[in-house]
FIPA-214558 format. One record per residue (C-alpha): residue in three letters; x, y, z. Coordinates in steps of 0.05 Angstrom, whole numbers, padded with zeros to 5 digits, always signed. Example, Ala and Ser with C-alpha at 12.3 -4.5 7.8 and 13.67 -1.06 7.14 Angstrom:
// FIPA-214558
ala+00246-00090+00156
ser+00273-00021+00143
***
This chain:
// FIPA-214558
unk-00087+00231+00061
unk-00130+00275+00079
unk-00198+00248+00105
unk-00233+00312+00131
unk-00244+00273+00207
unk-00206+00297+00272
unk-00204+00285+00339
unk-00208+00350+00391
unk-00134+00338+00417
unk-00116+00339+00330
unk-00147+00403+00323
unk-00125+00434+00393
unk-00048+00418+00365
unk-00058+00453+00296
unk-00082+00520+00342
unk-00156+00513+00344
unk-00183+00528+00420
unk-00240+00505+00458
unk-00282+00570+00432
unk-00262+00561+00357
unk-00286+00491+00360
unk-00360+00515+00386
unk-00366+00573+00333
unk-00339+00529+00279
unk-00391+00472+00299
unk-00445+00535+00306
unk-00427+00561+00236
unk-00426+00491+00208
unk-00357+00485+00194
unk-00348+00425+00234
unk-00402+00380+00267
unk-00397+00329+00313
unk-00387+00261+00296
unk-00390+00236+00373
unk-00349+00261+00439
unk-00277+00280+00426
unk-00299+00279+00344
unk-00305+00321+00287
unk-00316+00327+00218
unk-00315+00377+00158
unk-00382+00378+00113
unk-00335+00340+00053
unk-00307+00289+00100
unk-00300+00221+00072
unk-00361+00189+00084
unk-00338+00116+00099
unk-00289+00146+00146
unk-00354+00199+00174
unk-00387+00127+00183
unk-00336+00083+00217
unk-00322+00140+00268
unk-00395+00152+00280
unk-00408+00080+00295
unk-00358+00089+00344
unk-00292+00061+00316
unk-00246+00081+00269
unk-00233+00061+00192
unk-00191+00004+00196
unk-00175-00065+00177
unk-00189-00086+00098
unk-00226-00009+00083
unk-00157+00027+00118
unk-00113-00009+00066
unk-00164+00006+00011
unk-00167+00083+00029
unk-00099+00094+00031
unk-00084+00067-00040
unk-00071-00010-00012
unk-00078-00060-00078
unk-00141-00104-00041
unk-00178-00166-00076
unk-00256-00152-00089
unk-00302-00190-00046
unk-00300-00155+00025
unk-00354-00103+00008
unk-00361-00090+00081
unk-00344-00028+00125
unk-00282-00050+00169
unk-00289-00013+00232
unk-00242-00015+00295
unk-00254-00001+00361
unk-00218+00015+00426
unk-00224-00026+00488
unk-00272+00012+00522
unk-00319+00015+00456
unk-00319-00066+00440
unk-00397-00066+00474
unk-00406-00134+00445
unk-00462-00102+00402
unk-00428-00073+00354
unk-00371-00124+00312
unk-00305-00098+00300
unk-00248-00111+00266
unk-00188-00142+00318
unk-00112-00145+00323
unk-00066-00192+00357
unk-00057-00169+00434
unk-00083-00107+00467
unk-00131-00074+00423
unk-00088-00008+00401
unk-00124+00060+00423
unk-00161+00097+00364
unk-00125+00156+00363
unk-00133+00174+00287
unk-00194+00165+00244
unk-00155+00123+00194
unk-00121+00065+00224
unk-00037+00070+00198
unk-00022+00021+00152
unk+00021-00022+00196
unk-00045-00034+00241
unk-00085-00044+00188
unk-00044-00102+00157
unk-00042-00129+00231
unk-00129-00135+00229
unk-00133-00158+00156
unk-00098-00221+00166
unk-00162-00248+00208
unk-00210-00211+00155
unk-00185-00222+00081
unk-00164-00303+00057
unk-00077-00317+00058
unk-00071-00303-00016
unk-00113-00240-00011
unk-00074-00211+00046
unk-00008-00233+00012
unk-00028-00198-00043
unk-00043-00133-00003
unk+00023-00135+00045
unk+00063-00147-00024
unk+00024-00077-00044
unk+00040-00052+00019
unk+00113-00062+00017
unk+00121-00051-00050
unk+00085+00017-00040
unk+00137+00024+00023
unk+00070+00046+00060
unk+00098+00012+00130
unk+00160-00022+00150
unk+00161-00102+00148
unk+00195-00088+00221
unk+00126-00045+00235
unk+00078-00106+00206
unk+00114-00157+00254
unk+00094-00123+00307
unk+00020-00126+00290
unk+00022-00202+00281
unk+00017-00267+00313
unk+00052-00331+00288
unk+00009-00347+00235
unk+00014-00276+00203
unk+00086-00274+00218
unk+00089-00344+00168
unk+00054-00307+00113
unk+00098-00241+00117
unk+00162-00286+00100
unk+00121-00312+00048
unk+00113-00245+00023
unk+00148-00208-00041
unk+00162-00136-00041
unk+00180-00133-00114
unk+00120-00155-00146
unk+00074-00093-00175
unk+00013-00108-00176
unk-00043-00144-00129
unk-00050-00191-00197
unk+00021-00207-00210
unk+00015-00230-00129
unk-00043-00271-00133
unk-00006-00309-00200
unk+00054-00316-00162
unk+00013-00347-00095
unk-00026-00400-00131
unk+00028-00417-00184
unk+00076-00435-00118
unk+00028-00468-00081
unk+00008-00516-00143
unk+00079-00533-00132
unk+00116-00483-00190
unk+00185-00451-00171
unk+00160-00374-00191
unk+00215-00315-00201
unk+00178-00246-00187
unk+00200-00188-00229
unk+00265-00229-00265
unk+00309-00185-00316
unk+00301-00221-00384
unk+00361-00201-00434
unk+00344-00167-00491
unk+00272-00159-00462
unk+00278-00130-00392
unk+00240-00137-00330
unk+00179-00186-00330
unk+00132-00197-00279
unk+00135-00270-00268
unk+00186-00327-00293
unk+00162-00411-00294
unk+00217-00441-00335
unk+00215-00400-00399
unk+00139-00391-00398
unk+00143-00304-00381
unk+00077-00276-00349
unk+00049-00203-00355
unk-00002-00180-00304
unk-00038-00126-00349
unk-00081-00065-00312
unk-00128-00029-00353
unk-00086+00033-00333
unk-00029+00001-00367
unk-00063-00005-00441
unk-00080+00069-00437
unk-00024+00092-00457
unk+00002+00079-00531
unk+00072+00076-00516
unk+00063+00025-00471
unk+00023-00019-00523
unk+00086-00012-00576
unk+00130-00024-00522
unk+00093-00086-00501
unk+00083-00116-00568
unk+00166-00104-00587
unk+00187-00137-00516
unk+00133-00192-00540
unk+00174-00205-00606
unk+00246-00195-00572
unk+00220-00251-00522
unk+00192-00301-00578
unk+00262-00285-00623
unk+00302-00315-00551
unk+00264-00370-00551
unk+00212-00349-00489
unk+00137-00364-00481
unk+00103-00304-00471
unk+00030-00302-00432
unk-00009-00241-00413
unk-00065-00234-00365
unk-00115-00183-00355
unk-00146-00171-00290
unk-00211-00211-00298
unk-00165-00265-00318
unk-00134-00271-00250
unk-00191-00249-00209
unk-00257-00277-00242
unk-00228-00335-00295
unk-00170-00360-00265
unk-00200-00436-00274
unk-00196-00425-00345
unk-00136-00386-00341
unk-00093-00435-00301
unk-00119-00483-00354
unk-00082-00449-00406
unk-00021-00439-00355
unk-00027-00531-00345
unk-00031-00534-00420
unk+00039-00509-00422
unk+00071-00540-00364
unk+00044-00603-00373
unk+00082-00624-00434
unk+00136-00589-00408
unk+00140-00542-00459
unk+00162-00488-00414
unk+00224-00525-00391
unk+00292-00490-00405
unk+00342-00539-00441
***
């Protein structure tokens, strides 16, 4: 993705020289972010910030940027820095181990994944790694690397075949209220579903998804095939999940608790 922010030995390997770098600065092409820095005049400017602060994007705002599904609530810049920048002054965002050199203005995925588990709450960085691998934007063999124990517990707790940061936060709390969840089972006669609890089915709607009219018939003719097999069907909008999910597990309990959604 391009970010419009480079590093001198990025632009030296492309076939820039020493001299090109000085007129381009001089002509206002490129100015300097800090030593070793640059950046066009339509560079990103969260990325143009974390560099200038003397980091790199990175943690929670490097999964973000690179089309990472992340929960709302961490409003913040994430910025990480090298060793020899962590001045004590200035906070950043931290891995397991070494601190990794910042050799790109955009922290890789993998690292990324590796800071967010000490930034973002468990079901909000499940939800992103499921994104993540889902997205195949890094290798699970990659994320390992980045973790320590306690990250490593919540990456087997991870599933790449849910599709949505929604569908994973359902699937999180439904499992740890003690409910055996199936992500993305194939339903006869009505396809693939996001989540299975007995016969109770569960769509994670997007807004993107009810823009299109084809999908709305096709939703509402899976809906009836469903109902005619003898499945509960329950969808969920975003808010639901995110900003009512009291009321909305309430309506979820309402179901289970009589056992209604029990397959005889």
């Amino acid at each position: 993705m391009d970010h419009g922010v480079f590093t001198t030995a990025e632009l030296l390997a492309v076939g820039a020289s020493e001299n090109r770098l000085r007129r381009a600065v001089a002509d206002g092409d490129l100015f300097r972010l800090r030593s070793g820095w640059y950046a066009r005049p339509d560079a990103d400017p969260s990325v143009v910030e974390a560099v200038s602060s003397g980091g790199v994007l990175g943690c929670v705002s490097a999964l973000a940027f690179q089309g990472v599904w992340t929960a709302p609530g961490y409003p913040a810049l994430h910025v990480r820095r090298s060793k020899a920048l962590q001045d004590g002054v200035r906070p950043g965002c931290k891995g397991v181990g070494s601190p990794r050199p910042t050799v790109t203005a955009v922290d890789p995925v993998s690292i990324a994944v590796g800071c967010a588990v000490r930034c973002m709450s468990a079901e909000d960085w499940i939800a992103a790694c499921d994104s993540v691998l889902h997205l195949r934007l890094a290798d699970r063999a990659d994320i390992v690397a980045e973790l320590g124990p306690q990250g490593r517990g919540l990456l087997d707790r991870c599933e790449a075949r849910a599709e949505s940061g929604t569908e994973s936060l359902v699937w999180v709390r439904l499992r740890a209220m003690g409910f055996s969840v199936i992500v993305q089972p194939r339903i006869e006669g009505v396809g693939r579903v996001d989540l299975r609890v007995g016969k109770l089915l569960i769509e994670c709607d997007s807004k993107a998804h009810h823009t299109s009219m084809a999908n709305y018939r096709n939703d509402r003719r899976r809906d009836r095939c469903a109902l005619v097999r003898g499945w509960l069907k329950m969808r969920l909008t975003y808010e639901d999940v995110v900003y009512e999910w009291d009321d909305t597990v309430g309506d979820i309990l309402a179901i289970t608790r009589p056992r209604r959604h029990r397959i005889r």
